[in-house]
C-alpha positions in Angstrom: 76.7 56.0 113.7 74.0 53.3 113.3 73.1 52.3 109.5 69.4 51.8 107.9 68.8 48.9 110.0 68.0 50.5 113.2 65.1 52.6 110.8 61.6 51.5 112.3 59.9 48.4 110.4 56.8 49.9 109.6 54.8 50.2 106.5 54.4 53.0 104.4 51.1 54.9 103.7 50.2 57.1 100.8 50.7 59.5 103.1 52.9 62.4 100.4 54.5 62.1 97.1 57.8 60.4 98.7 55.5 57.8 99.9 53.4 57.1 96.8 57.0 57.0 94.9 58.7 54.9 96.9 55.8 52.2 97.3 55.4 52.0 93.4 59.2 51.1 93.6 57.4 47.8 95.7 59.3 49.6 98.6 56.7 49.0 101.9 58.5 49.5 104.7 60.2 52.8 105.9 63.3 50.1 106.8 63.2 49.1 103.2 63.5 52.6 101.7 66.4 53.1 104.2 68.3 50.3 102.8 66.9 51.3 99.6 68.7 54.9 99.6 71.9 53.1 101.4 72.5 51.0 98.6 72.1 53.8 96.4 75.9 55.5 95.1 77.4 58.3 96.9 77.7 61.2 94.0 75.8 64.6 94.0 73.0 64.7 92.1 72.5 67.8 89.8 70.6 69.9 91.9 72.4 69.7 95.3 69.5 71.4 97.1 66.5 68.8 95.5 66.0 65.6 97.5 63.3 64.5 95.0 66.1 63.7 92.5 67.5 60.8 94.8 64.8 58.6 93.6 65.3 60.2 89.7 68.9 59.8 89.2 69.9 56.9 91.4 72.4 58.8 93.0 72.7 61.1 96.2 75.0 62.6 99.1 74.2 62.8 102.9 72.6 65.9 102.0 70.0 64.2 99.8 70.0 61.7 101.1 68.5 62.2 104.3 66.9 64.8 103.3 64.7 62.4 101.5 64.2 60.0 104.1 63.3 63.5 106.7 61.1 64.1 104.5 59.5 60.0 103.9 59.4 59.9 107.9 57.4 63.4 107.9 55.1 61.8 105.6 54.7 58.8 107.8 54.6 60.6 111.3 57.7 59.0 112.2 59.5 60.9 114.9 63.1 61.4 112.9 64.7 64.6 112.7 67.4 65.5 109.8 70.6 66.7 111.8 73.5 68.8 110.3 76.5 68.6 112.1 80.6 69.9 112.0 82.9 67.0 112.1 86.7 67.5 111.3 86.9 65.4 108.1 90.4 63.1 108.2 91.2 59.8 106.3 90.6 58.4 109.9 86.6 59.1 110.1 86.1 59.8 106.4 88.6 57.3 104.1 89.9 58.7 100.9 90.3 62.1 101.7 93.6 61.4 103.2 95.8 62.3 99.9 93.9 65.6 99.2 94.8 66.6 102.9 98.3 65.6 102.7 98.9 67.6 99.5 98.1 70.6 101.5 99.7 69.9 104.5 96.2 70.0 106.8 95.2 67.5 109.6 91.7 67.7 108.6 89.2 70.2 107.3 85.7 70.9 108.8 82.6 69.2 107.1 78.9 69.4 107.1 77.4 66.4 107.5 73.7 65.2 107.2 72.6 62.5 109.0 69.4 61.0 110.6 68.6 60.5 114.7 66.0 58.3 115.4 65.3 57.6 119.1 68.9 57.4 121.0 70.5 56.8 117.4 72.4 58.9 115.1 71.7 57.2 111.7 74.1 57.7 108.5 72.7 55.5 105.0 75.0 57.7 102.9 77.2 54.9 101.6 79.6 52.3 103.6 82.8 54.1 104.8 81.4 57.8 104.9 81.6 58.2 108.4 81.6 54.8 109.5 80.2 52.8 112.8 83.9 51.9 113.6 85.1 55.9 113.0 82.0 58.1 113.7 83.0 61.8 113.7 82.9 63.4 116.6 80.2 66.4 115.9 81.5 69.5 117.2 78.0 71.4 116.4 74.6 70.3 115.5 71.1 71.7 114.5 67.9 70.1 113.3 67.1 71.4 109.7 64.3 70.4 107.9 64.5 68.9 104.7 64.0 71.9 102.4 66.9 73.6 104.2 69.7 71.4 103.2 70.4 73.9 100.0 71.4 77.7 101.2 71.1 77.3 104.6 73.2 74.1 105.0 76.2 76.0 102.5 76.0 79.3 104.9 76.1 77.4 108.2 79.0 75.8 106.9 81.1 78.4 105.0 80.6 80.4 108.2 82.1 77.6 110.4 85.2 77.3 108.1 85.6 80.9 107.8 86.2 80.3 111.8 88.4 77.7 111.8 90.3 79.1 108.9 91.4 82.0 111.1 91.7 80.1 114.0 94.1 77.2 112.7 97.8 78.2 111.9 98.0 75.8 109.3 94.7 76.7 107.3 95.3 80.4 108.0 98.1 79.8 104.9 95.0 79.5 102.4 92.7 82.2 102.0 88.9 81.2 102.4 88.0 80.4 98.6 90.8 78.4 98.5 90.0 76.3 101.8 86.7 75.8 99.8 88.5 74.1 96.5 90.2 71.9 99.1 87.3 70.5 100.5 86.0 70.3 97.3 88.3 68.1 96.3 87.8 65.9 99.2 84.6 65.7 98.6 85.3 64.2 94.8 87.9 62.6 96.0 84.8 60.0 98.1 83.0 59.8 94.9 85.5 57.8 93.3 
């Protein structure tokens, strides 16, 4: 995973809302809003499904995230796409979710992650740490989404996956599928910390 820096240099036009808001933030470059969101904490924002509140709140996941920036490069013409993929979260590839794992005896669990690819680059600005260059995940599906899609579709894709793996693994099998859901859960808060 590359970070904002690989994000092309080039200015922004009022091309869309996105645009026009992050411009009167003196924000001119599509790089700059990149390093803009990165910098930004890693916490959901109150509607998990609005990429719009990003700029509002000052907060975001690699839902939002990237959902924002999708939809900034759509604005611009820029020829990014907003990927979702499967990784299996561990503390390895995803630091901090280690204890919550351990306290229910599981390797990993499986996580949806959003994330940008720009030219030969898969792009992550979601926060330091959350996959990492040094431990990308390795993705074991992917789809373009759009950036409107990174509410109900996103969760479905996802719940669907786990309910695979759940009967699949031996060790998740133990839990049924709500529970597997507070787990990840969990993790999740547990990277917000």
């Amino acid at each position: 995973m590359q970070l904002w820096q690989v994000l092309p240099r080039v200015s922004l036009q009022h091309a869309g809302d996105m645009s026009r808001r992050f411009v009167a933030q003196d924000i001119f470059t599509y790089r700059d809003a990149g390093r803009y969101v990165h910098h930004l904490p890693y916490r959901r924002n109150s509607d998990r499904a609005n990429y719009r509140l990003v700029l509002d709140e000052g907060r975001g996941t690699c839902s939002t995230k990237h959902a924002l920036l999708a939809q900034l490069a759509r604005e611009q013409g820029l020829a990014l796409t907003l990927t979702l993929g499967i990784y299996h979260m561990t503390e390895v590839n995803t630091p901090g979710v280690g204890p919550v794992l351990d306290r229910y005896g599981l390797d990993s669990i499986p996580e949806a992650h959003c994330y940008l690819r720009y030219a030969r680059h898969r792009l992550d600005v979601t926060r330091a740490g959350l996959p990492s260059a040094r431990s990308a995940p390795d993705f074991v599906t992917e789809v373009v989404i759009l950036p409107e899609q990174i509410g109900r579709f996103k969760l479905s894709w996802h719940q669907q996956f786990l309910r695979v793996w759940r009967a699949a693994d031996a060790s998740a099998r133990r839990f049924g599928f709500e529970d597997i859901w507070k787990i990840r859960e969990q993790c999740i808060a547990a990277l917000a910390r």
